[in-house]
mmCIF file of the N, C-alpha and C atoms, coordinates in Angstrom:
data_MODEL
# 
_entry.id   MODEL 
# 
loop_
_atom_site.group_PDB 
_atom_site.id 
_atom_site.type_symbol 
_atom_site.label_atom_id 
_atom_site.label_alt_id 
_atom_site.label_comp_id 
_atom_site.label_asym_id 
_atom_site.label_entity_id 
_atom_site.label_seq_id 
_atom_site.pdbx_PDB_ins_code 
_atom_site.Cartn_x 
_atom_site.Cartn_y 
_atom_site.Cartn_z 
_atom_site.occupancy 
_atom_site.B_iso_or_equiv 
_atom_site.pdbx_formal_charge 
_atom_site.auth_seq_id 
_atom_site.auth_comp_id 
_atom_site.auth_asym_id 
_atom_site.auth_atom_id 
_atom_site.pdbx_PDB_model_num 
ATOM 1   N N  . UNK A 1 1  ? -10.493 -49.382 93.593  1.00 0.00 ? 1  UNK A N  1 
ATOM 2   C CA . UNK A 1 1  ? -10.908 -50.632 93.012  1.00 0.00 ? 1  UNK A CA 1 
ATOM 3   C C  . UNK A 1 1  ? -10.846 -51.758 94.048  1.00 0.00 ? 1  UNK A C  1 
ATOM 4   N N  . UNK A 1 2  ? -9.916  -51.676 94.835  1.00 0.00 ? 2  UNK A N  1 
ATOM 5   C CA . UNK A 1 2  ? -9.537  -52.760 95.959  1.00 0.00 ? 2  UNK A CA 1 
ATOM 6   C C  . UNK A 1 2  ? -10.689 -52.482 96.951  1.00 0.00 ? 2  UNK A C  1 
ATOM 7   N N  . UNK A 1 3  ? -10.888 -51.653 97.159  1.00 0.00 ? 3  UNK A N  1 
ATOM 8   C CA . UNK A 1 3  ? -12.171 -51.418 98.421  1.00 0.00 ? 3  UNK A CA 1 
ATOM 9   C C  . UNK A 1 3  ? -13.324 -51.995 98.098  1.00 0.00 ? 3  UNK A C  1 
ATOM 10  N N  . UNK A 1 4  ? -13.436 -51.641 96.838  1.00 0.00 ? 4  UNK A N  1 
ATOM 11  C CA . UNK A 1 4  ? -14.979 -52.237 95.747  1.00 0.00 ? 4  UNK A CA 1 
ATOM 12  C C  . UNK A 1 4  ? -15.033 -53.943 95.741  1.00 0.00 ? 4  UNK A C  1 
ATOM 13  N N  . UNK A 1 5  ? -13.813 -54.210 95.449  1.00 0.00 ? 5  UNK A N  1 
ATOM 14  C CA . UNK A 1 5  ? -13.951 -56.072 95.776  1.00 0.00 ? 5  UNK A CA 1 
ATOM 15  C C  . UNK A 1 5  ? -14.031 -56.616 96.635  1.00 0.00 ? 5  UNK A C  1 
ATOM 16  N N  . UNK A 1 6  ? -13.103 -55.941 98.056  1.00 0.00 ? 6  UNK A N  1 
ATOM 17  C CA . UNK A 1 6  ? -13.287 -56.827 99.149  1.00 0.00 ? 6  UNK A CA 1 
ATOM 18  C C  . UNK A 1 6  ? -14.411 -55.604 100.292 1.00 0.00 ? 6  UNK A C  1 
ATOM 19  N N  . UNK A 1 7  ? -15.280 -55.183 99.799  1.00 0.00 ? 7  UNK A N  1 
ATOM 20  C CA . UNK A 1 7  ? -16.219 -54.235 100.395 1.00 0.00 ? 7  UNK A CA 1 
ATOM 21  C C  . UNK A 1 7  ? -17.170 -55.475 101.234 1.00 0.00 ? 7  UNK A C  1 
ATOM 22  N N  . UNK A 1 8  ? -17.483 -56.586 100.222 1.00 0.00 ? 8  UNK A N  1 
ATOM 23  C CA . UNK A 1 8  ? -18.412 -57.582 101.549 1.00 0.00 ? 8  UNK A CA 1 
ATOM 24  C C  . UNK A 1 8  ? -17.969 -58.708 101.463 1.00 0.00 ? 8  UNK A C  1 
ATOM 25  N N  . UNK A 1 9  ? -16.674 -58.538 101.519 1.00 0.00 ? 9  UNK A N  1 
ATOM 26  C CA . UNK A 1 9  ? -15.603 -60.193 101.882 1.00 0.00 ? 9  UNK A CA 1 
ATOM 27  C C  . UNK A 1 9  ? -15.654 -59.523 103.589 1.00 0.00 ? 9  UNK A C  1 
ATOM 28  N N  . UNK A 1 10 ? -15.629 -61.007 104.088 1.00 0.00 ? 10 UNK A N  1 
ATOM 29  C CA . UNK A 1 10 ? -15.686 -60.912 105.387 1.00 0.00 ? 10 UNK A CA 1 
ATOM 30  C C  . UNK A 1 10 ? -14.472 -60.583 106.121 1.00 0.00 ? 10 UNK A C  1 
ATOM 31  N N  . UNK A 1 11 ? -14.039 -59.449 107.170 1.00 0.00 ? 11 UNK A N  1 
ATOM 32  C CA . UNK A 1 11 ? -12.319 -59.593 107.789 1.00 0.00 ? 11 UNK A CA 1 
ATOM 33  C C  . UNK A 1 11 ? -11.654 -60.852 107.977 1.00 0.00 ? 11 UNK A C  1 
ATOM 34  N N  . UNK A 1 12 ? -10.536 -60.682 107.362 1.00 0.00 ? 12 UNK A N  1 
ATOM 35  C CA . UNK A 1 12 ? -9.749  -61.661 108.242 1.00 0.00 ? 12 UNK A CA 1 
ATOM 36  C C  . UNK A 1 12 ? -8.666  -61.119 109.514 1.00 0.00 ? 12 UNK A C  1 
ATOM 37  N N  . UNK A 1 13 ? -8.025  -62.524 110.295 1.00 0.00 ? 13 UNK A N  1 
ATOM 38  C CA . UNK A 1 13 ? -7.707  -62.029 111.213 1.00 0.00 ? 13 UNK A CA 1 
ATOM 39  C C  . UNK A 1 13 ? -6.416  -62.171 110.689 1.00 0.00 ? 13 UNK A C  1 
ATOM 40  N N  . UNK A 1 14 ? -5.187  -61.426 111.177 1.00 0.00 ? 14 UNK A N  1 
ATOM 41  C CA . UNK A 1 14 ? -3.524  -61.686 111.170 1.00 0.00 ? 14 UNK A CA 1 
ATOM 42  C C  . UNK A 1 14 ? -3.375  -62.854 111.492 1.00 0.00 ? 14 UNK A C  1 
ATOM 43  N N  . UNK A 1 15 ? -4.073  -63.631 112.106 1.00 0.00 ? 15 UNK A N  1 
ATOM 44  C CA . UNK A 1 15 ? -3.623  -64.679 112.788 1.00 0.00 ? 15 UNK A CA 1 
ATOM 45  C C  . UNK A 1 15 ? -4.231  -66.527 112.115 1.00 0.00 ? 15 UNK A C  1 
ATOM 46  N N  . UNK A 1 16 ? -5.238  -65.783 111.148 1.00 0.00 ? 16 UNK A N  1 
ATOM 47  C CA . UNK A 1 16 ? -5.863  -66.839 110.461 1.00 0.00 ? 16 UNK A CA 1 
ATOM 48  C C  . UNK A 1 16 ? -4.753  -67.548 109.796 1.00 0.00 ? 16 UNK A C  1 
ATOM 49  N N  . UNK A 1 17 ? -5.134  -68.825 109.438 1.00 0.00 ? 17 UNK A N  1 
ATOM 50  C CA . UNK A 1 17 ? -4.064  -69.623 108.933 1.00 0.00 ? 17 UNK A CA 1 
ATOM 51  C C  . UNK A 1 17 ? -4.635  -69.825 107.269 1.00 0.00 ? 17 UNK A C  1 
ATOM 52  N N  . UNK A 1 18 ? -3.895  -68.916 106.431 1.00 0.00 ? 18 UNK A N  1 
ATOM 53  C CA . UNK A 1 18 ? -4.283  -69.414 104.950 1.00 0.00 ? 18 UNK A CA 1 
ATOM 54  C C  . UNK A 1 18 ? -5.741  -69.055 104.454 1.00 0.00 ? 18 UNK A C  1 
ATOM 55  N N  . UNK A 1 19 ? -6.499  -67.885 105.676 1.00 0.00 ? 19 UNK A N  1 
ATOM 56  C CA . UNK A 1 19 ? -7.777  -67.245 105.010 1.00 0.00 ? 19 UNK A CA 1 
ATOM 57  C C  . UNK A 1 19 ? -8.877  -68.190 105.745 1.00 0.00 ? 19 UNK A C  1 
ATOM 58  N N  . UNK A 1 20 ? -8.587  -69.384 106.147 1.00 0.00 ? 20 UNK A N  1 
ATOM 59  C CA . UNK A 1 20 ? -9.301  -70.363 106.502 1.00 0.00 ? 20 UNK A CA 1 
ATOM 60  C C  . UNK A 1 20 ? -10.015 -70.015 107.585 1.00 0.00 ? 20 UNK A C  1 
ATOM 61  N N  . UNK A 1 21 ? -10.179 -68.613 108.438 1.00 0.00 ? 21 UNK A N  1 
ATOM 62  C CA . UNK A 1 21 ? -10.289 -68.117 109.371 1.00 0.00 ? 21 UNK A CA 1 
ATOM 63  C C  . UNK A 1 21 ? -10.002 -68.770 110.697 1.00 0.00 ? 21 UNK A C  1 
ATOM 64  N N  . UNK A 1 22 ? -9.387  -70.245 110.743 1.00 0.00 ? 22 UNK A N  1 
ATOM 65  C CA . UNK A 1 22 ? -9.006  -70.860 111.942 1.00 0.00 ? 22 UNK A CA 1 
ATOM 66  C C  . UNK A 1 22 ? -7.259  -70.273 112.206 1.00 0.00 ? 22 UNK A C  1 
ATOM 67  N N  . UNK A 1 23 ? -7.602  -70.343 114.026 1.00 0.00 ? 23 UNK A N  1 
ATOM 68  C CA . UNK A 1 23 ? -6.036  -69.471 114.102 1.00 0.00 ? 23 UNK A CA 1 
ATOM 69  C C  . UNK A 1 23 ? -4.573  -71.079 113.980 1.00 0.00 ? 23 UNK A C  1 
ATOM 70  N N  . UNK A 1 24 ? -3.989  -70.738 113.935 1.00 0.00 ? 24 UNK A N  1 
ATOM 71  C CA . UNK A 1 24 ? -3.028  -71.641 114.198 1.00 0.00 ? 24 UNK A CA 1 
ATOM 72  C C  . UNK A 1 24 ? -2.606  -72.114 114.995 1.00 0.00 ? 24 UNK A C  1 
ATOM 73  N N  . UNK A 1 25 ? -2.342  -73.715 115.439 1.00 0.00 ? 25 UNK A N  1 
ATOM 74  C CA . UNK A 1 25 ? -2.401  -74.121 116.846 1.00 0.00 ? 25 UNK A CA 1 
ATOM 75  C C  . UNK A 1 25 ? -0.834  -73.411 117.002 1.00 0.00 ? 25 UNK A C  1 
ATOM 76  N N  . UNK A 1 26 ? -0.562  -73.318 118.096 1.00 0.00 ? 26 UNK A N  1 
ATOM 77  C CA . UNK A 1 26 ? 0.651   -73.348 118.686 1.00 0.00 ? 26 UNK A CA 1 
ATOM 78  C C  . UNK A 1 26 ? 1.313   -73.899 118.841 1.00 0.00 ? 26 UNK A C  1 
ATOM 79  N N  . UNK A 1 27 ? 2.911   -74.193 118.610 1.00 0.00 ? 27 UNK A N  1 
ATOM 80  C CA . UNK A 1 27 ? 3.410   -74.746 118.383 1.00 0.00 ? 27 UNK A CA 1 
ATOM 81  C C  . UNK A 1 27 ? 4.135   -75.377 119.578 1.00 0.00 ? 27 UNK A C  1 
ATOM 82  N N  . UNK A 1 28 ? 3.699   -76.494 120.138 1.00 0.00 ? 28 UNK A N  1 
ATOM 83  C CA . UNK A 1 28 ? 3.707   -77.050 121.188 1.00 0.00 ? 28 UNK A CA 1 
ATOM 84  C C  . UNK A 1 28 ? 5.228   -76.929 121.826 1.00 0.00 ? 28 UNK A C  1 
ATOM 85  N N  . UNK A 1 29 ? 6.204   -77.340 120.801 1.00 0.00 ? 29 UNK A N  1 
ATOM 86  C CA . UNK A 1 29 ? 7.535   -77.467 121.395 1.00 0.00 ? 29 UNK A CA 1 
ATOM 87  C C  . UNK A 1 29 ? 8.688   -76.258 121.561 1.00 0.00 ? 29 UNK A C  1 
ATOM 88  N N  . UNK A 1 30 ? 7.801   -75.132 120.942 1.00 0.00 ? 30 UNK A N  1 
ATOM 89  C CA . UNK A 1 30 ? 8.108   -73.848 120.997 1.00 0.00 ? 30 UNK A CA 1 
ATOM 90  C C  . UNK A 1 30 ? 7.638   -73.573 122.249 1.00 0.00 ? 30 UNK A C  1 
ATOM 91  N N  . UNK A 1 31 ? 6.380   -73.915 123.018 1.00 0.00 ? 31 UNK A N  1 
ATOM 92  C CA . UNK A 1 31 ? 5.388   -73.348 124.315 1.00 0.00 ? 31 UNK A CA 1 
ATOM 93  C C  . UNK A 1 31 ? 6.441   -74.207 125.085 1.00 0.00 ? 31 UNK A C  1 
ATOM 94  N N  . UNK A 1 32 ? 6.698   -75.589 125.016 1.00 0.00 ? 32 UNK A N  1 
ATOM 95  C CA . UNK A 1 32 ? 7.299   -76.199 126.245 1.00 0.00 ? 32 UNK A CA 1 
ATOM 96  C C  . UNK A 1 32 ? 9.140   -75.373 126.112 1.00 0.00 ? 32 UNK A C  1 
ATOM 97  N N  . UNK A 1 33 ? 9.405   -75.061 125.434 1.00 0.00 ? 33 UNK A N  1 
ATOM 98  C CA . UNK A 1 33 ? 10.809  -74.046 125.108 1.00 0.00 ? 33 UNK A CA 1 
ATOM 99  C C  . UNK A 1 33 ? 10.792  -73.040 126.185 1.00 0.00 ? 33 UNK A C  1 
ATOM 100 N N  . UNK A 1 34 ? 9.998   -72.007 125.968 1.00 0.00 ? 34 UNK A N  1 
ATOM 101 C CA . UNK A 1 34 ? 9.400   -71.374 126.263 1.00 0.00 ? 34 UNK A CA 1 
ATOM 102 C C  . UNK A 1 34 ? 9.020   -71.302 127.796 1.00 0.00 ? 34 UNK A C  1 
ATOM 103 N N  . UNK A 1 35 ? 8.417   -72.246 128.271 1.00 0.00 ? 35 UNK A N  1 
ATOM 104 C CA . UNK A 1 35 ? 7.846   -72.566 129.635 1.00 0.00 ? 35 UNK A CA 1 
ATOM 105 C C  . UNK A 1 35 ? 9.308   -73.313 130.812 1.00 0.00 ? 35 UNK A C  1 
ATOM 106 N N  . UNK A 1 36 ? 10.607  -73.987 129.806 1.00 0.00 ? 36 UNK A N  1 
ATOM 107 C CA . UNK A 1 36 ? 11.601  -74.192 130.451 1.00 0.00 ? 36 UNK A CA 1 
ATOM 108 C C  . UNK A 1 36 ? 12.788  -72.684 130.716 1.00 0.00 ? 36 UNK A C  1 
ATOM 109 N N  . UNK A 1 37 ? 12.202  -72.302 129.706 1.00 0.00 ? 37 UNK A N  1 
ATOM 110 C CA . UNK A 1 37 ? 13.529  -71.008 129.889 1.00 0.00 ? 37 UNK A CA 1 
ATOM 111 C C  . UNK A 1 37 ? 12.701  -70.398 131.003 1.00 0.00 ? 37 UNK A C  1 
ATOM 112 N N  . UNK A 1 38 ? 11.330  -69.989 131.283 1.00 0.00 ? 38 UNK A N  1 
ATOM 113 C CA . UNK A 1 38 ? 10.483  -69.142 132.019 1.00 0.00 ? 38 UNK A CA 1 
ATOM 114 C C  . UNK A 1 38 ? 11.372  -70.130 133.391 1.00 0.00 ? 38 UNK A C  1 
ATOM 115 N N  . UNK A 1 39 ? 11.261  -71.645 133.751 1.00 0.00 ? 39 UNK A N  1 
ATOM 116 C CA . UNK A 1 39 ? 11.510  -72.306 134.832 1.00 0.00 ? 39 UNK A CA 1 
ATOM 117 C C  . UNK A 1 39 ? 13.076  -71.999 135.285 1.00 0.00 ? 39 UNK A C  1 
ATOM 118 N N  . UNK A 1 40 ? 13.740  -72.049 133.665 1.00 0.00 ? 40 UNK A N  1 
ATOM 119 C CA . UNK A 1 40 ? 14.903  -71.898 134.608 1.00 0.00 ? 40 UNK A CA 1 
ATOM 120 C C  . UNK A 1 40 ? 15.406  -70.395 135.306 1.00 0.00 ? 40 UNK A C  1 
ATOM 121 N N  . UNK A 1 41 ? 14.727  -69.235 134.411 1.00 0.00 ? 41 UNK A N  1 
ATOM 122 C CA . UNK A 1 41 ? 14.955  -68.155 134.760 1.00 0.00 ? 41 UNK A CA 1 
ATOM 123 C C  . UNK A 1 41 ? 14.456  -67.654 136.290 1.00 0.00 ? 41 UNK A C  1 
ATOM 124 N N  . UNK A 1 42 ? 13.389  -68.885 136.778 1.00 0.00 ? 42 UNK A N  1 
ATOM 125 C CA . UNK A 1 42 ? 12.518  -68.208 137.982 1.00 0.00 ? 42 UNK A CA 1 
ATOM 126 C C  . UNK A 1 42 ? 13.522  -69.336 139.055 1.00 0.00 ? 42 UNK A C  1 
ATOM 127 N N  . UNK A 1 43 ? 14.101  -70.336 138.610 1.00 0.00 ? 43 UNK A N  1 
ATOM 128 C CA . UNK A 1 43 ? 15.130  -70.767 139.912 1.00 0.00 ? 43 UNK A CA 1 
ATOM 129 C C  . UNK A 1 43 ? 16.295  -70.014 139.691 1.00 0.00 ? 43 UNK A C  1 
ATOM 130 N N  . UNK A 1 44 ? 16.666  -69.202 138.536 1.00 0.00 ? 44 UNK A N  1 
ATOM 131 C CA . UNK A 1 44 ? 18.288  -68.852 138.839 1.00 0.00 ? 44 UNK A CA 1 
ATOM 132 C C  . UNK A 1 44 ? 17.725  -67.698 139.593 1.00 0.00 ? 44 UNK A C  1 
ATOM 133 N N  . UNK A 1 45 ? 16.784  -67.073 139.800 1.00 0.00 ? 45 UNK A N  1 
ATOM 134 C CA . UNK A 1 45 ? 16.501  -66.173 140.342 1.00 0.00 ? 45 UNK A CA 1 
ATOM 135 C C  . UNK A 1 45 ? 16.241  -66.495 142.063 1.00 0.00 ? 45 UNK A C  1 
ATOM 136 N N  . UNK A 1 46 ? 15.415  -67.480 142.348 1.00 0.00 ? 46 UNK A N  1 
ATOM 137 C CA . UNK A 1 46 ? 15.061  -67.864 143.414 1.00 0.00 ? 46 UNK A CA 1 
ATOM 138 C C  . UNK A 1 46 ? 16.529  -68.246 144.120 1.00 0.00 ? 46 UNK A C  1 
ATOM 139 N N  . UNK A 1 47 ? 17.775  -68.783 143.247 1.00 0.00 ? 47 UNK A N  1 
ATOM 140 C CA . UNK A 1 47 ? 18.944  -68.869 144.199 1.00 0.00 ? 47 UNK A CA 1 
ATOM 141 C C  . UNK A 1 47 ? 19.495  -67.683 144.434 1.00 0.00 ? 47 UNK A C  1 
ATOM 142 N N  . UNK A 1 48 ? 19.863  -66.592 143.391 1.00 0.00 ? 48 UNK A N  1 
ATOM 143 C CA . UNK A 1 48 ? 20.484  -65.522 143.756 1.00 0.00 ? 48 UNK A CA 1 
ATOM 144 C C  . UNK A 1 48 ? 19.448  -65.010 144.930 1.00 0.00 ? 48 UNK A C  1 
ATOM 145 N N  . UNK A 1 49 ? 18.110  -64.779 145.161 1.00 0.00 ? 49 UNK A N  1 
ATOM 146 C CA . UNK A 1 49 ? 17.825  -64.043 146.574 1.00 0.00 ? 49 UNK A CA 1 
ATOM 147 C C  . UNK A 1 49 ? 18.569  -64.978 147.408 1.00 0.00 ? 49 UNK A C  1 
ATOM 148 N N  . UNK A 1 50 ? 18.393  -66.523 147.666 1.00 0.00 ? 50 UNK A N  1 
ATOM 149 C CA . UNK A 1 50 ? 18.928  -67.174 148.619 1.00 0.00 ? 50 UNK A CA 1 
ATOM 150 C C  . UNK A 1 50 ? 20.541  -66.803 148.611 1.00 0.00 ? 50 UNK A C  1 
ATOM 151 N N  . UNK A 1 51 ? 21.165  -66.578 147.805 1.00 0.00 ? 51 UNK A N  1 
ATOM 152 C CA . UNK A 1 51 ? 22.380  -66.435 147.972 1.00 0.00 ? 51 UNK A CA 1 
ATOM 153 C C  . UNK A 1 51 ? 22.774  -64.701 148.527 1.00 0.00 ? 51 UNK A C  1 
ATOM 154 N N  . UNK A 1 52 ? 21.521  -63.818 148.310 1.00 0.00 ? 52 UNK A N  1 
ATOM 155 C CA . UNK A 1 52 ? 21.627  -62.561 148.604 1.00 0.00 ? 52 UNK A CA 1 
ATOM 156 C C  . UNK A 1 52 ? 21.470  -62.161 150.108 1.00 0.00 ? 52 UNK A C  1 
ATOM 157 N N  . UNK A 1 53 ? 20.002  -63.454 150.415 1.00 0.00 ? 53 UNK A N  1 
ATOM 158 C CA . UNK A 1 53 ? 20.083  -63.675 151.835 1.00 0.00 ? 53 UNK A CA 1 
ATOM 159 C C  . UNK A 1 53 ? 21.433  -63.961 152.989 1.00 0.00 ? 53 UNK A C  1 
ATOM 160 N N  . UNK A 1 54 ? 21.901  -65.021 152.208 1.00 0.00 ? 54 UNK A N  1 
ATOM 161 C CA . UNK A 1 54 ? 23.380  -65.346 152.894 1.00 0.00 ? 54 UNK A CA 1 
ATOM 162 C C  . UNK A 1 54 ? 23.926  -64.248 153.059 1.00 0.00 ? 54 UNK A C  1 
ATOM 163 N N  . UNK A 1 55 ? 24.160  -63.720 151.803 1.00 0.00 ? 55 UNK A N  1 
ATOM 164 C CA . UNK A 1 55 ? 25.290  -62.354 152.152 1.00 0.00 ? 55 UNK A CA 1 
ATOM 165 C C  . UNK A 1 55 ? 24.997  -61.371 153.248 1.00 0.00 ? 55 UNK A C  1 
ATOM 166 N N  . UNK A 1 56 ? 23.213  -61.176 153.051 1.00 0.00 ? 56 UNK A N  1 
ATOM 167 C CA . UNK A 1 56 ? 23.371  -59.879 154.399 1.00 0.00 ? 56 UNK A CA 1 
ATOM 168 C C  . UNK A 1 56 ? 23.094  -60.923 155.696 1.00 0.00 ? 56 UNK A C  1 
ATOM 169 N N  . UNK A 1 57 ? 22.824  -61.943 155.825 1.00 0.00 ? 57 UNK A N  1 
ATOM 170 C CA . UNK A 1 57 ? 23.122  -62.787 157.432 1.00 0.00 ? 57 UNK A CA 1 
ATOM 171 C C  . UNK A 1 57 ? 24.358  -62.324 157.392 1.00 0.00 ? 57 UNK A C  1 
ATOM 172 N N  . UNK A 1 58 ? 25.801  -62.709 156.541 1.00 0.00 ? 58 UNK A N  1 
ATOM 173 C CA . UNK A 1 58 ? 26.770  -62.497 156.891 1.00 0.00 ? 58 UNK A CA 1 
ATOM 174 C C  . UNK A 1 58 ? 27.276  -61.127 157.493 1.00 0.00 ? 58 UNK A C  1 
ATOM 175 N N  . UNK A 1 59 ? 26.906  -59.998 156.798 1.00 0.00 ? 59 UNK A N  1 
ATOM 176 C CA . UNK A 1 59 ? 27.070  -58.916 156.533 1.00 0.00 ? 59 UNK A CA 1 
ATOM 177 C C  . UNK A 1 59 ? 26.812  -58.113 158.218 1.00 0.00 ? 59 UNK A C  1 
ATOM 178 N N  . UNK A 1 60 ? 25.435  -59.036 158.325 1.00 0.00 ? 60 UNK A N  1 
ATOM 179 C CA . UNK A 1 60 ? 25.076  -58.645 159.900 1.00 0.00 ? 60 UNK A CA 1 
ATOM 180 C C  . UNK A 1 60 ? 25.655  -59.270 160.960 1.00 0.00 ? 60 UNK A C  1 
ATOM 181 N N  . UNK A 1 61 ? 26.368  -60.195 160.678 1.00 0.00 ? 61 UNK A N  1 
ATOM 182 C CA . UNK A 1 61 ? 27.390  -60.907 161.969 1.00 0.00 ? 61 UNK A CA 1 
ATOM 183 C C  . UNK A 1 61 ? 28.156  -60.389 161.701 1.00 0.00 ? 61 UNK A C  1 
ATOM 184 N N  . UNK A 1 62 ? 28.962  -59.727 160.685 1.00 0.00 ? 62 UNK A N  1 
ATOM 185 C CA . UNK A 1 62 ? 30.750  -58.823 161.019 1.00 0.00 ? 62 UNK A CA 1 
ATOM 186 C C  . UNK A 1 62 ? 30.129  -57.710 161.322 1.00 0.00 ? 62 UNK A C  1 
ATOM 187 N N  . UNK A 1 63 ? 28.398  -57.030 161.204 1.00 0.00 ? 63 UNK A N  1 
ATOM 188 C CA . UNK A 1 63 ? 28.682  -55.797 161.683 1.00 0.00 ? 63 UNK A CA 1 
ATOM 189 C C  . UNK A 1 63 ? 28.372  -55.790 163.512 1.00 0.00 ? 63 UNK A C  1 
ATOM 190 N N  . UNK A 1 64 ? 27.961  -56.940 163.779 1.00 0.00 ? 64 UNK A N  1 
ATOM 191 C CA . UNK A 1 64 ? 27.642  -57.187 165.174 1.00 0.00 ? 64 UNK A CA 1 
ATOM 192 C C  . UNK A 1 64 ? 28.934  -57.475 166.097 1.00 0.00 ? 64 UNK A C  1 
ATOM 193 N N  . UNK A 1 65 ? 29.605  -58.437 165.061 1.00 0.00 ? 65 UNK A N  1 
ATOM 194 C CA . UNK A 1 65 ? 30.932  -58.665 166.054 1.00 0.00 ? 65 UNK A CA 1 
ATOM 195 C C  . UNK A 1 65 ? 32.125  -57.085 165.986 1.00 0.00 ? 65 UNK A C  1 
ATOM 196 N N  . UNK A 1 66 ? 31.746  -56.560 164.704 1.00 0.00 ? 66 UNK A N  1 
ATOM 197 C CA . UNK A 1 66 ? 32.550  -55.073 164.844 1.00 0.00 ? 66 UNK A CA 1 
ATOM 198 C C  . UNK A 1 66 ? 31.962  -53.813 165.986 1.00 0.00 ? 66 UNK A C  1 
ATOM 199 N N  . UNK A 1 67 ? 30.666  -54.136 166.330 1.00 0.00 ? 67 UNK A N  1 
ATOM 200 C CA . UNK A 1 67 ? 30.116  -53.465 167.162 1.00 0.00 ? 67 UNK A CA 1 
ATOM 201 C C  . UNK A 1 67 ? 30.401  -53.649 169.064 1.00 0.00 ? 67 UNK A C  1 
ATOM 202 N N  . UNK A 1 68 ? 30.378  -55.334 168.759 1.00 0.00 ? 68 UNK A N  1 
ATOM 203 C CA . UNK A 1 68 ? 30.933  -55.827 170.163 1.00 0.00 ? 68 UNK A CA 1 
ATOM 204 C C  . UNK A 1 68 ? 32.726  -55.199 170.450 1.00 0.00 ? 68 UNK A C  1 
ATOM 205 N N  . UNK A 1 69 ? 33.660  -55.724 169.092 1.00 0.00 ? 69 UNK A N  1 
ATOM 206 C CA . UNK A 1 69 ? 34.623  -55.018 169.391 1.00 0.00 ? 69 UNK A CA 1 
ATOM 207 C C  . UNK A 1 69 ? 34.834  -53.194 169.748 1.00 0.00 ? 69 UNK A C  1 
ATOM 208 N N  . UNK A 1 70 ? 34.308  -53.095 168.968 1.00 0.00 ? 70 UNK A N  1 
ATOM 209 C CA . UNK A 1 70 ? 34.382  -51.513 169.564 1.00 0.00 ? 70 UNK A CA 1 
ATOM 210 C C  . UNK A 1 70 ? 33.693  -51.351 171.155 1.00 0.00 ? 70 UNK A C  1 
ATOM 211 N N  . UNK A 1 71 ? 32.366  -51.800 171.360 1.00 0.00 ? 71 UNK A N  1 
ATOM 212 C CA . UNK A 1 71 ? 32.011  -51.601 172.871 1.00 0.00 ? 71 UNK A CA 1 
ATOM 213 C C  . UNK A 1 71 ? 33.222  -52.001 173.751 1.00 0.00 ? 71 UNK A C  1 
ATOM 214 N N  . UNK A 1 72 ? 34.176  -53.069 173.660 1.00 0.00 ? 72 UNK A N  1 
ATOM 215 C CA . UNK A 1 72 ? 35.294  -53.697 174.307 1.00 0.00 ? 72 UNK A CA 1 
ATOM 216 C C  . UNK A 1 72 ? 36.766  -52.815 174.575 1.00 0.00 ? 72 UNK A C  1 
ATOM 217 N N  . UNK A 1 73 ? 36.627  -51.884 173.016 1.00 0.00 ? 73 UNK A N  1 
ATOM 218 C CA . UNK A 1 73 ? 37.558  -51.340 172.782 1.00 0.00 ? 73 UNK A CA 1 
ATOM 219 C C  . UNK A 1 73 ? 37.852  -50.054 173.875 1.00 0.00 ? 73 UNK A C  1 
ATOM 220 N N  . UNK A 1 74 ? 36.102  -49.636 173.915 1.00 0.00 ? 74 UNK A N  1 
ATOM 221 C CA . UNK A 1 74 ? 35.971  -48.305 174.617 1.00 0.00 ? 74 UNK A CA 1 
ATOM 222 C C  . UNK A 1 74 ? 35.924  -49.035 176.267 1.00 0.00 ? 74 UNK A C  1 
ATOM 223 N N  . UNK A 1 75 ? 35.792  -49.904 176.853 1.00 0.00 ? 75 UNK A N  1 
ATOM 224 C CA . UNK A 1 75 ? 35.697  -50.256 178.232 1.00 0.00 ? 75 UNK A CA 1 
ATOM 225 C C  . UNK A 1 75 ? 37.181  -50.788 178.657 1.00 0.00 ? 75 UNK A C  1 
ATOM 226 N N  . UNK A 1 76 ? 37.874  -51.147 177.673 1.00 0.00 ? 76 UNK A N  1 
ATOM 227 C CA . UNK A 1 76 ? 39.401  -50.945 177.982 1.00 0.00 ? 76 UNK A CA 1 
ATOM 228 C C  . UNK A 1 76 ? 39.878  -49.930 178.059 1.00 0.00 ? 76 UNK A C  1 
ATOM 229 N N  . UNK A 1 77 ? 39.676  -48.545 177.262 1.00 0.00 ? 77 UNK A N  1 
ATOM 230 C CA . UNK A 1 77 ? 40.679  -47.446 177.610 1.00 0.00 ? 77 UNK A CA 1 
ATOM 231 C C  . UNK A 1 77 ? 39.699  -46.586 178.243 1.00 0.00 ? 77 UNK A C  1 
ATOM 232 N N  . UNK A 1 78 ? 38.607  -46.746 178.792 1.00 0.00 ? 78 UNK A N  1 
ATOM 233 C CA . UNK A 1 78 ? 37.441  -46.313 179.830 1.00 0.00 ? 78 UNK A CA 1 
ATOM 234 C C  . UNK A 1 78 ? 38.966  -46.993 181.608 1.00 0.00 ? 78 UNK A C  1 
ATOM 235 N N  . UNK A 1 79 ? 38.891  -48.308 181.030 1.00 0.00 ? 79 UNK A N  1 
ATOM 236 C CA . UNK A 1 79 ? 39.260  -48.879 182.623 1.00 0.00 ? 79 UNK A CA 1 
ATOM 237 C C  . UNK A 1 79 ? 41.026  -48.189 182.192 1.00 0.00 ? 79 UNK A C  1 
ATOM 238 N N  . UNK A 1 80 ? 41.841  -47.820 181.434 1.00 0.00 ? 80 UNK A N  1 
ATOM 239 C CA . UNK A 1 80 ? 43.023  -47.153 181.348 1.00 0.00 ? 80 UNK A CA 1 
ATOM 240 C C  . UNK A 1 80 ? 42.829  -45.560 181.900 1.00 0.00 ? 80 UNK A C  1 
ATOM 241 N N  . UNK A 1 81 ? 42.244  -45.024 182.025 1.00 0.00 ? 81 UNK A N  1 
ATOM 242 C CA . UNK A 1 81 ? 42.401  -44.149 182.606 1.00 0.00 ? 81 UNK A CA 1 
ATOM 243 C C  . UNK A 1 81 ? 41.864  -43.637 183.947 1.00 0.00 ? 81 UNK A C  1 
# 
């Protein structure tokens, strides 16, 4: 019976507002919500690489100065014997 009535009613969309077939604007202060969490999520991100950067600069100066010590280590007991 339901097929028979709406057989040449025109589709609607999920998104129509009230059958009216216009969609619903968006809700502006939901989009700017939305567009601040997106901002803050893309600087907390942009500091952790910068802060990830720091770590391996660091990471590569103790392994450089551990490398110099050891070359030092071996030319002292090189000149001990």
């Amino acid at each position: 019976m339901r097929k028979k009535l709406t057989a040449g009613a025109p589709k609607r969309s999920t998104s129509d507002v009230e059958g009216t077939g216009q969609r619903p604007e968006p809700d502006v202060e939901e989009q700017k919500r939305i567009e601040r969490e997106q901002e803050r999520i893309r600087v907390e991100l942009e500091e952790k690489v910068k802060d990830l950067q720091v770590e391996i600069a660091c990471v590569i100066a103790r392994e450089e100065e551990a490398q110099r010590l050891v070359e030092e280590l071996a030319k002292q007991q090189a000149a001990e014997r």
